[in-house]
C-alpha positions as CSV (number, residue, x, y, z in Angstrom):
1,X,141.1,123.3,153.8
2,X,141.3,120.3,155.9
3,X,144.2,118.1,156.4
4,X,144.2,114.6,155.5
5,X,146.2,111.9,157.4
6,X,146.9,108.6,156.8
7,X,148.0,106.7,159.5
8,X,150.4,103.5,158.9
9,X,150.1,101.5,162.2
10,X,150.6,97.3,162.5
11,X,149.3,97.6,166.4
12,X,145.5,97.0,166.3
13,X,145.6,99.5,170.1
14,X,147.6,101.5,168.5
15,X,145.5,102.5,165.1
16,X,142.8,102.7,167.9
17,X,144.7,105.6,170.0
18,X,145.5,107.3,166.7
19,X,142.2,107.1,165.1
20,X,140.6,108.7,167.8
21,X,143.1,111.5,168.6
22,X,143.5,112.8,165.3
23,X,139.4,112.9,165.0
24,X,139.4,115.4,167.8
25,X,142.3,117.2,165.7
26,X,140.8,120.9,164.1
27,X,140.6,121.1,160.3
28,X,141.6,116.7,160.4
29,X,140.4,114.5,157.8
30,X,141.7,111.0,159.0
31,X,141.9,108.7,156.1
32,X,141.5,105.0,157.2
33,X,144.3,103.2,158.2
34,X,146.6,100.7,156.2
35,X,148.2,98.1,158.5
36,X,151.6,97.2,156.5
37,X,154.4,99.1,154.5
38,X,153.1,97.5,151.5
39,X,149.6,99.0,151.6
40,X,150.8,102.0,152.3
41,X,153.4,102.4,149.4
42,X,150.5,100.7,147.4
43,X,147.9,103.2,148.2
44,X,150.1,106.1,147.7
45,X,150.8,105.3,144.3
46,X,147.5,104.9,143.9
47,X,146.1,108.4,144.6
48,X,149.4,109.6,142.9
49,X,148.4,107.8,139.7
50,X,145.2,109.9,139.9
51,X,146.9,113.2,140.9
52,X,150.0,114.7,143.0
53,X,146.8,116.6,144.9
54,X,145.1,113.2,145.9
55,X,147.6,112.4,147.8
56,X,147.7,113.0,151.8
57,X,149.3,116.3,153.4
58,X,150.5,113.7,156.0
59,X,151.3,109.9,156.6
60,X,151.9,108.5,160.4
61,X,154.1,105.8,160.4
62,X,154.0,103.7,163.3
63,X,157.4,102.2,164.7
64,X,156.1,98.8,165.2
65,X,155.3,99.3,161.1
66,X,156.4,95.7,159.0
67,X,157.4,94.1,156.9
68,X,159.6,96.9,156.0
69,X,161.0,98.6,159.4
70,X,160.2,102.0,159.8
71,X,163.2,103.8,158.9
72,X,163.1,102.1,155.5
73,X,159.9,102.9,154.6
74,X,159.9,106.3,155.8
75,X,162.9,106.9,153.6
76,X,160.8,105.2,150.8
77,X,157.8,107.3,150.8
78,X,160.3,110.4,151.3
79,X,161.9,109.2,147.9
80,X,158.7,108.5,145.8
81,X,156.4,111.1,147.1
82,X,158.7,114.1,148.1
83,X,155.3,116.2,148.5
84,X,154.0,114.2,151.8
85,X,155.4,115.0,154.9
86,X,155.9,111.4,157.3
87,X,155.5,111.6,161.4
88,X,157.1,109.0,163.2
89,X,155.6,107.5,166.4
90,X,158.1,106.0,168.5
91,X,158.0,104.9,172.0
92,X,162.1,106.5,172.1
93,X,161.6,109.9,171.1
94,X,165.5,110.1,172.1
95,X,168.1,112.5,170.1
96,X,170.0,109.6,168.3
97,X,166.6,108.1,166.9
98,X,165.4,112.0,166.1
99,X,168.4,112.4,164.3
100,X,167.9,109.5,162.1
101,X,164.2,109.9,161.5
102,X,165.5,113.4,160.0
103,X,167.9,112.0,157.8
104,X,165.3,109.3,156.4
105,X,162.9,111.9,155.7
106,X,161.0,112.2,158.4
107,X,159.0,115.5,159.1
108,X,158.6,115.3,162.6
109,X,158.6,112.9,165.6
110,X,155.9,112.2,168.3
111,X,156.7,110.6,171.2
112,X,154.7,107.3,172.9
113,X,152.2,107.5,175.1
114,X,150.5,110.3,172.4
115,X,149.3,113.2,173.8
116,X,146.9,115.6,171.6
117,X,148.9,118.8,171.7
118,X,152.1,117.3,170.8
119,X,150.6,115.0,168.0
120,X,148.1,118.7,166.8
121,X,151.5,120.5,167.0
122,X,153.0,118.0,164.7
123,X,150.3,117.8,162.2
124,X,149.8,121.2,162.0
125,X,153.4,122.0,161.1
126,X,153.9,119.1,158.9
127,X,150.9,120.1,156.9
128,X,152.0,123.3,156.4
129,X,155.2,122.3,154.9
130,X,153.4,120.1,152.6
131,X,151.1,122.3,151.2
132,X,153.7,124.9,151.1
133,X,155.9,122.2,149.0
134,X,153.1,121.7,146.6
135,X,152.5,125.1,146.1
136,X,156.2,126.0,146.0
137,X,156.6,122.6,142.9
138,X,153.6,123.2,141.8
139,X,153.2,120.3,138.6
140,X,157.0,120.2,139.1
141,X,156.0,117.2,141.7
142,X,157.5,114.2,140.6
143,X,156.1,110.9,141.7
144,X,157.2,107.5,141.1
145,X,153.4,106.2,140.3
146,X,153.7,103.0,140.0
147,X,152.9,100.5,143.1
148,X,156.2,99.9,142.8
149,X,158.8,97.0,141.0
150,X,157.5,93.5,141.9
151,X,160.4,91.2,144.3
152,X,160.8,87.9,143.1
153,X,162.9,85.7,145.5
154,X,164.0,82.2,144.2
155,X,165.9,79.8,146.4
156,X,167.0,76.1,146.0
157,X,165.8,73.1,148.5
158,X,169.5,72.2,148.3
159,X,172.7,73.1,146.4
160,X,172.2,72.1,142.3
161,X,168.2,72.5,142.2
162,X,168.6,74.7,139.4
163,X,168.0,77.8,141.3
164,X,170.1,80.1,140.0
165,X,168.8,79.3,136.4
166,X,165.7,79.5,137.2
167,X,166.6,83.3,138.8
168,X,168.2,83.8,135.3
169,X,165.9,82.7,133.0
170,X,163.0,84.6,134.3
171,X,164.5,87.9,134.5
172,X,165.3,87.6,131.1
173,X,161.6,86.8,130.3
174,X,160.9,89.8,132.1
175,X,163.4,91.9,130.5
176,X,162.7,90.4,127.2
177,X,158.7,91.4,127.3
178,X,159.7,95.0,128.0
179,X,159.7,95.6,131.5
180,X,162.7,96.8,133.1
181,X,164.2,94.3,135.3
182,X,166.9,93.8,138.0
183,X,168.6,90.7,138.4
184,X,170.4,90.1,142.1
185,X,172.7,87.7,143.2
186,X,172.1,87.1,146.9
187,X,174.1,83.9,147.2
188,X,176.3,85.6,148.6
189,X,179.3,82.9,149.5
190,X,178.4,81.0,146.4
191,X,177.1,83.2,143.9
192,X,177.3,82.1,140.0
193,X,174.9,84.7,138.3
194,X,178.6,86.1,136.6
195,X,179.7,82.9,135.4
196,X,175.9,82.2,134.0
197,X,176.2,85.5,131.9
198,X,179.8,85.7,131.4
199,X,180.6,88.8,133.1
200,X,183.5,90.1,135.3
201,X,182.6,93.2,136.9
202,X,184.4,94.3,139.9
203,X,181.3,96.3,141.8
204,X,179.0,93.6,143.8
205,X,176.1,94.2,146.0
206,X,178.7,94.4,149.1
207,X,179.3,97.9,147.4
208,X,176.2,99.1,149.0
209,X,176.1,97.6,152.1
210,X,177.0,100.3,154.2
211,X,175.3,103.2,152.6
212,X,172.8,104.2,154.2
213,X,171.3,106.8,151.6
214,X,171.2,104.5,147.9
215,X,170.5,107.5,145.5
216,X,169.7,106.7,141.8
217,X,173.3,107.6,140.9
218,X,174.7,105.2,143.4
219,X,172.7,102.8,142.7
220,X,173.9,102.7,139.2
221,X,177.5,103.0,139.9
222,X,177.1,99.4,141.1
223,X,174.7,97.8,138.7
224,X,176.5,96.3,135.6
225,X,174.1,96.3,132.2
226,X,174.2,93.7,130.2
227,X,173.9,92.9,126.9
228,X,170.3,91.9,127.4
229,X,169.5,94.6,129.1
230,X,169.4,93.2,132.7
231,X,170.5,95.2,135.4
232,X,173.0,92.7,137.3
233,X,173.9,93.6,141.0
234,X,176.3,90.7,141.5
235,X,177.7,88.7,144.8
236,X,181.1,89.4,145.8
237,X,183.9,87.7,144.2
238,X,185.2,87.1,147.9
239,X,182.4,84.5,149.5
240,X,183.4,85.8,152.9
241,X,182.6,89.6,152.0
242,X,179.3,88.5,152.0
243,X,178.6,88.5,156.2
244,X,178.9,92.4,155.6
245,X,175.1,92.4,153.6
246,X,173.2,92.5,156.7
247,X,169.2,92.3,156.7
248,X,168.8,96.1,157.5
249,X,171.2,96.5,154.3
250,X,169.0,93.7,152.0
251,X,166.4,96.1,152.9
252,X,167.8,99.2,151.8
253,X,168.9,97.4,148.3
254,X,165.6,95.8,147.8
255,X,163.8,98.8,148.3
256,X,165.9,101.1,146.3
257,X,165.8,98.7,143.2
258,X,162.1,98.3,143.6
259,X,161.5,101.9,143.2
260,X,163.9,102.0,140.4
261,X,163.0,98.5,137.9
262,X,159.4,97.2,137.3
263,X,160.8,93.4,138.1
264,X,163.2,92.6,140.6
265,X,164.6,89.2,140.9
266,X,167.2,87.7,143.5
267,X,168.7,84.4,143.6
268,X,168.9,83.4,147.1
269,X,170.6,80.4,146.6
270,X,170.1,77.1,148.7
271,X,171.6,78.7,152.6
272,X,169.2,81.1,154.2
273,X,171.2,84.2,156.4
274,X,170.4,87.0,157.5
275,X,170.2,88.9,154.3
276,X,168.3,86.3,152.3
277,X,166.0,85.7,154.9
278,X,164.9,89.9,154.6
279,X,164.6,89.6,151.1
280,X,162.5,86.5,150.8
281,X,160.1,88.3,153.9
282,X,159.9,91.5,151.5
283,X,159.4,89.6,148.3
284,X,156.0,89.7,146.3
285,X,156.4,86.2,144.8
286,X,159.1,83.9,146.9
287,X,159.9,80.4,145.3
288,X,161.0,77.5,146.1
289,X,162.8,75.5,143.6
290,X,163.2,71.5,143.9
291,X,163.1,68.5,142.2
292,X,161.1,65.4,141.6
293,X,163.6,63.6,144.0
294,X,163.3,62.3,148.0
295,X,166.0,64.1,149.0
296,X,164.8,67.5,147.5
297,X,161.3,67.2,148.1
298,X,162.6,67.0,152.3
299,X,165.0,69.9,151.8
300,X,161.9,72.3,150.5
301,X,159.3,70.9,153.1
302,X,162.6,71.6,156.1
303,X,162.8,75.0,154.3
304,X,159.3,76.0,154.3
305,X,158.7,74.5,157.7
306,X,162.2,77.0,159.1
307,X,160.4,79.9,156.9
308,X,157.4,79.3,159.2
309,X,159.2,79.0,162.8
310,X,161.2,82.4,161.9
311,X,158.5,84.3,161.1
312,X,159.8,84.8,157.5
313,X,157.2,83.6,155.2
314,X,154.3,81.2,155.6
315,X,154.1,77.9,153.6
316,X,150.8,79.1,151.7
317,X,152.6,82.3,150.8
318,X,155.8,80.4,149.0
319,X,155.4,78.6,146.0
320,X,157.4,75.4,145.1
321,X,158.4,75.0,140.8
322,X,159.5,71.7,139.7
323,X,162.7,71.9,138.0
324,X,163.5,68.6,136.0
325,X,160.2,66.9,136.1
326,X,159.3,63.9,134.0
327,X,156.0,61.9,133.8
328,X,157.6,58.5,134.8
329,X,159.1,59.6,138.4
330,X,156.7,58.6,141.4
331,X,157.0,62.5,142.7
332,X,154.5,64.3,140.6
333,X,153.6,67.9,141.4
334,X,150.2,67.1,144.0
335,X,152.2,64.7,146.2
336,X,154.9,67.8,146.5
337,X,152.0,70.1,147.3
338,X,151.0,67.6,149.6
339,X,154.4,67.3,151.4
340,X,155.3,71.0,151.8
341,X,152.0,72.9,152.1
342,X,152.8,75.5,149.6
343,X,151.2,77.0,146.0
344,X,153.1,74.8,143.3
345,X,153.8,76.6,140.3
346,X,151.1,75.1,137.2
347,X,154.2,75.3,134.8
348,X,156.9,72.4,135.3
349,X,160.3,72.6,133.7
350,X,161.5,69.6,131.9
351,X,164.6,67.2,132.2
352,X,166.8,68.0,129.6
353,X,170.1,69.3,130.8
354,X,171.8,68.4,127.3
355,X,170.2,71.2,125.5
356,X,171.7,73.2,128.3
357,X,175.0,71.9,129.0
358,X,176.4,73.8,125.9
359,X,175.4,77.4,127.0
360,X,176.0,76.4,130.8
361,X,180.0,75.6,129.9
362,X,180.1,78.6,127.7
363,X,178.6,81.0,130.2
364,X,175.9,81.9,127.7
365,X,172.9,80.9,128.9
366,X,171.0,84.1,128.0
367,X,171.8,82.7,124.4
368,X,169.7,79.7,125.3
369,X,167.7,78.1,121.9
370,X,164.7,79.7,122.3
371,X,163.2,76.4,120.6
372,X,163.9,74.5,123.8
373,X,161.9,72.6,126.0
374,X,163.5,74.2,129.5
375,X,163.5,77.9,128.2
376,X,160.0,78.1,127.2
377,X,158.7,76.3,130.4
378,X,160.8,79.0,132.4
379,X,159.9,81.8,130.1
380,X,155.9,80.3,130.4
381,X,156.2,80.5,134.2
382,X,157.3,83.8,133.5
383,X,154.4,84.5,132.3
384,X,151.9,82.7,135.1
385,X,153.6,84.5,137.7
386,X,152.9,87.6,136.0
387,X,156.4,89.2,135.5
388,X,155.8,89.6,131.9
389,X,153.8,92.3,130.0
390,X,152.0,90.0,127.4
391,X,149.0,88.1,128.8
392,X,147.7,86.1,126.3
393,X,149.0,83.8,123.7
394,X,152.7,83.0,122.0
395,X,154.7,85.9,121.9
396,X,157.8,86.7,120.9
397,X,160.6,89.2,121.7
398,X,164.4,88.9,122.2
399,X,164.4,85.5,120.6
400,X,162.5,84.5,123.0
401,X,158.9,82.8,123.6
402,X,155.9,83.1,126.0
403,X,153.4,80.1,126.4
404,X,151.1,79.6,129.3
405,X,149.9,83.2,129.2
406,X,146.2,81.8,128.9
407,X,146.9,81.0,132.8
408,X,146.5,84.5,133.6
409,X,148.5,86.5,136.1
410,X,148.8,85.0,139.1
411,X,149.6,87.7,142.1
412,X,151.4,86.0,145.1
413,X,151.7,89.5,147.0
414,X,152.5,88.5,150.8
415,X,149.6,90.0,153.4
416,X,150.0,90.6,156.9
417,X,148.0,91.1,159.5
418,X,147.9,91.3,163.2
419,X,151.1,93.4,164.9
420,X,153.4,95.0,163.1
């Protein structure tokens, strides 16, 4: 029976040496390559969907791998396809790095420059473990087979955009419409999700900063349920706790909720760190939230234009919504378009902040009439960025209702390409 391989490699040379070595392997059946974590984790679940046997006896995973590092993924895959054994390629093949491919879920580790006897050797026993998994589990495989939760990131141009709101308000959409959804509060210094929802929970997302293995039941010990539903995975109640949420960390988190909730959304807030600046690179769908105003307007073109230079996001990948939009002010929708270079969202969101400044005071706002103007435009671009299940038409569920479904879904998955 021969083996299939999939080989996960960024570095166009790199797929080039591996593609041709693991032709010349005996009994190999290279599958072709995917260039980024995403289509990897995508195309697992995908054969997984059809069957545990689809899937490949073996995935090489390139160190140079993105946007997810490596490590992360590795452990990913490990998590949601236990019956697929992962190869690392690494140019340092040292003890500490062997060490932690093991305890990621690596099967094996092959050292850079490849050599054929080394990389057969690997195969060969990786394979056999995987088949004799399969055989051992038999239907007992389990697989997540989804493609995995869809990462929303929302931040502000500047401080009292609406941001966090906006975060709110479509997690609740999301919930409401029957997916299961996560709602993350990554303004980490300034974080008001709790206050929004009236909750006082002592666990925060610092909680899982420095684990480095986020099983299900961890992950659970630090999400608060609320009455809606939503899982909450709040900011710490001490702003300077949050420099201890590092980007490898924001990785770890993201990925583990996104294998756990169909909908994950985080609130980055208005100040871009370390952390928010990983989840916004490993989001789906990131947003930008501003209003009709000069000063906002140059805040989101200076954020999009920083995205750019750090290599986060690029401006056509991020989409602007217009919070507080009228038809009399001189900054419609195109002319923002226009200014930052980005996707703006078809559905604005009203000014009305006195049907809101009842809930807002009360911390309430998930009791929000669903009769008003600002919820329905949030719950309607809800629905046109596809985190809702209906797709068509008014719909209601949780007191709540979806317009703008005619729009369709609209997918805003980020694609790389080049190096990884």
């Amino acid at each position: 029976m021969p083996t299939r391989i999939l080989p996960a490699v960024g570095d166009a040379d790199a797929v080039r040496s591996i593609t041709t070595l693991l032709s010349q392997l005996p009994d190999a059946e290279p599958v072709a390559p995917v260039t980024d974590s995403t289509q990897l984790v995508d195309t697992l679940a995908r054969l997984a969907a059809e069957s545990v046997d689809e899937l490949p006896e073996v995935v090489i995973v390139h160190e140079r791998i993105g946007p997810v590092p490596a490590l992360e993924l590795i452990r990913e895959v490990a998590l949601r396809f236990p019956a697929v054994g992962v190869i690392l390629v690494t140019s340092d093949p040292g003890p500490g790095l062997f060490q932690a491919a093991m305890d990621y879920g690596a099967r094996g580790l092959v050292a850079l420059p490849l050599g054929y006897e080394e990389l057969a050797s690997r195969v060969q026993a990786v394979a056999q473990w995987s088949v004799g998994v399969r055989r051992h589990l038999g239907s007992g495989v389990e697989v997540f087979t989804g493609a995995g939760g869809t990462v929303v990131t929302v931040s502000g141009a500047k401080g009292g955009v609406g941001t966090s709101m906006t975060a709110i308000q479509l997690a609740l959409a999301a919930q409401a419409s029957g997916r299961p959804t996560a709602l993350v509060d990554m303004d980490l210094q300034a974080g008001d999700v709790a206050s929004y929802l009236d909750v006082q929970f002592r666990r925060s997302v610092v909680d899982l900063a420095t684990i480095t293995d986020i099983s299900p039941r961890v992950l659970a010990d630090a999400v608060f349920r609320h009455d809606t539903g939503l899982a909450l995975l709040l900011a710490p109640g001490e702003g300077e706790r949050g420099e201890e949420v590092t980007d490898r960390a924001t990785r770890q988190i993201v990925s583990a909720l996104r294998s756990r909730y169909e909908v994950v959304v985080l609130d980055c807030g208005a100040q871009l760190g370390g952390a928010g600046a990983a989840a916004v690179e490993m989001a789906d769908s990131a947003l930008l939230v501003t209003t009709p105003d000069v000063v906002a307007v140059r805040g989101a073109k200076r954020a999009v234009r920083m995205w750019d230079r750090l290599q986060i996001r690029k401006a056509e990948e991020t989409t602007v919504v217009v919070n507080r939009h009228t038809r009399a002010t001189e900054i419609q929708p195109p002319l923002i378009q226009k200014i930052t270079g980005t996707a703006v969202a078809a559905t604005t969101v009203p000014a009305n902040f006195k049907e809101l400044q009842g809930a807002v005071d009360a911390g309430r706002v998930h009791e929000l009439d669903s009769k008003g103007t600002v919820k329905q435009a949030m719950w309607a671009l809800a629905g046109e960025l596809g985190l809702v299940r209906a797709a068509e038409g008014d719909h209601r569920k949780g007191g709540g209702r979806f317009r703008g479904g005619d729009r369709g879904s609209v997918s805003f998955r980020r694609r790389k390409d080049g190096a990884g």
